[in-house]
TIFIDREN-302891 format. One record per residue (C-alpha): residue in one letter; x, y, z. Coordinates in steps of 0.5 Angstrom, whole numbers, plus 500, padded with zeros to 3 digits. Example, Ala and Ser with C-alpha at 12.3 -4.5 7.8 and 13.67 -1.06 7.14 Angstrom:
<nodes>
A525491516 S527498514 
</nodes>
This chain:
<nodes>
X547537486 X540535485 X535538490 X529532492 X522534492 X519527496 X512532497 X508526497 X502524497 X495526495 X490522496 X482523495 X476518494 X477511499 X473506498 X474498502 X469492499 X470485502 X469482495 X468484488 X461484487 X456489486 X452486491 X458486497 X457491503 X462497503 X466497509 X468504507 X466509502 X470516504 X471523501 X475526506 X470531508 X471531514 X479531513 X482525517 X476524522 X475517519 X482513522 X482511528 X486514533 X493515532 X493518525 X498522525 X502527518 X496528514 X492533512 X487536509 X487537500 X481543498 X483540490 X483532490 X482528485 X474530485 X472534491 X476535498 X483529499 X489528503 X495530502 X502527506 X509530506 X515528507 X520534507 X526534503 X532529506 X528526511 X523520512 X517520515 X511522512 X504520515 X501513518 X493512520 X490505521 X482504519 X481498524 X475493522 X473492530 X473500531 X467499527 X464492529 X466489523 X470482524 X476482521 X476479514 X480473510 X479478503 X480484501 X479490495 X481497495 X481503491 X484510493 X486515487 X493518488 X497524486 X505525485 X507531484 X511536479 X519536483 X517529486 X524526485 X527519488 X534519489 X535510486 X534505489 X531508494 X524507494 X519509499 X511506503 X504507500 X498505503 X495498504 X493492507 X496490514 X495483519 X500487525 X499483531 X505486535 X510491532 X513485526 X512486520 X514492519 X522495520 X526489518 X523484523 X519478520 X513473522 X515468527 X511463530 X510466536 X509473534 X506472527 X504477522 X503479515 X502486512 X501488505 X502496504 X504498496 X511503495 X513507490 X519506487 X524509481 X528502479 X523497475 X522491474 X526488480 X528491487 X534495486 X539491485 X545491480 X543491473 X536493474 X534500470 X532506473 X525510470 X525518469 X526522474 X518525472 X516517473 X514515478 X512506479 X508503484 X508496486 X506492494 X511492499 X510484502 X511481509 X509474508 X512467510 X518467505 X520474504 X527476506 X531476512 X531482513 X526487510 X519486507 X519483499 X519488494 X515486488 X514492482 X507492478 X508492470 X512498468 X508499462 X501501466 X504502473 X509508473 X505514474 X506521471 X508526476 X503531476 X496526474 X491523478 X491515476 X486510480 X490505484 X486499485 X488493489 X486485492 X488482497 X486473499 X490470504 X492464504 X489457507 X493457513 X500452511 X497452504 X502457498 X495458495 X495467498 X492472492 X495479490 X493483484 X493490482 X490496477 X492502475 X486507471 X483499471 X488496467 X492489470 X498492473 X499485477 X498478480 X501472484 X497466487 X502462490 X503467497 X504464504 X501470509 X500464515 X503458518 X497452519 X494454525 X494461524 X488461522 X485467527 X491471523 X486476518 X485482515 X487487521 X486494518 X488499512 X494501514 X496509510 X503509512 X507513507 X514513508 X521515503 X526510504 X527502507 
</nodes>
């Protein structure tokens, strides 16, 4: 039988900017330094990593056989900051040496989250009385589609990484999985890659939501016709950064 090593995720160097441009504000230029000092309360299953990627990081585990690894929102309003509709981020990530997922089991990184209640998230969709949206990435071993009969799996020392999308047509049941280019995005265990990401919310009850991706600053991903929220939702916005790390789902 084959031992899994699902040790994931080093994280190091995080930075959030409202707009590309070199003249937008930083909402958040962070080196953990100060190890994970920098999330709101309820951080919880990270810890601190001496070698990252330049200087100190983070690092989550998920030990063998189980799911959880960590999870820590990084709130706009916490630092008086009104919650925006646009969003660009960068983090550099680490899959270690051993790493192994098991097809098609696939499992959560960090990313964009508009959670107004406990929707979006574990299987339950926005509503109209309770809506949502959430975009966090994942990682996965099957390419290009989600899992499915027919699709190939990549190396066991490979690991691809995609967004994992609660939006207003995503499946009954969990969030959408759409898998970045393999060609740029499957990731050699072992190295450190900078992963970069943007997020446009849709004009409420228009399909005209934006998400794109990079790898090392090469085009990984992108789709413009994304419906995050219903006319009339417009106070539905960019509510946190969501470093939820979790091996399955």
């Amino acid at each position: 039988m084959r031992r899994r090593y699902p040790a994931l995720l080093a994280l190091a160097f995080f930075a959030l900017v409202p707009v590309f441009a070199a003249a937008a504000p930083v909402y958040l230029d962070e080196s953990f330094d100060e190890g994970t000092d920098v999330f709101s309360s309820g951080a919880w299953g990270m810890e601190p990593l001496t070698a990252g990627h330049e200087g100190p990081g983070l690092r989550s585990i998920i030990p063998a056989g189980e799911h959880w690894g960590s999870s820590g929102h990084w709130y706009f309003a916490d630092h008086g900051l009104d919650d925006p509709e646009e969003l660009w981020w960068r983090y550099y990530v680490k899959f270690p040496n051993g790493f192994y997922i098991e097809p098609p089991n696939r499992g959560k990184l960090p990313g964009v989250g508009g959670l107004y209640t406990y929707n979006c998230l574990g299987g339950r969709q926005s509503t109209a009385e309770e809506p949502c949206f959430s975009a966090r990435m994942l990682f996965s071993r099957t390419y290009p589609g989600p899992g499915q009969p027919g699709h190939p799996d990549g190396p066991d020392d490979q690991t691809l990484v995609g967004f994992y999308v609660y939006h207003l047509d995503s499946p009954a049941t969990r969030g959408d999985i759409w898998t970045w280019d393999p060609a740029v995005a499957a990731l050699d265990h072992g190295q450190w890659y900078c992963v970069e990401g943007h997020i446009e919310l849709n004009t409420p009850g228009v399909y005209n939501g934006v998400l794109e991706g990079w790898v090392d600053g090469q085009d990984a991903f992108a789709k413009g016709d994304i419906a995050f929220r219903r006319a009339g939702e417009a106070d539905i916005d960019i509510k946190s950064f969501w470093f939820d790390i979790y091996y399955g789902g």
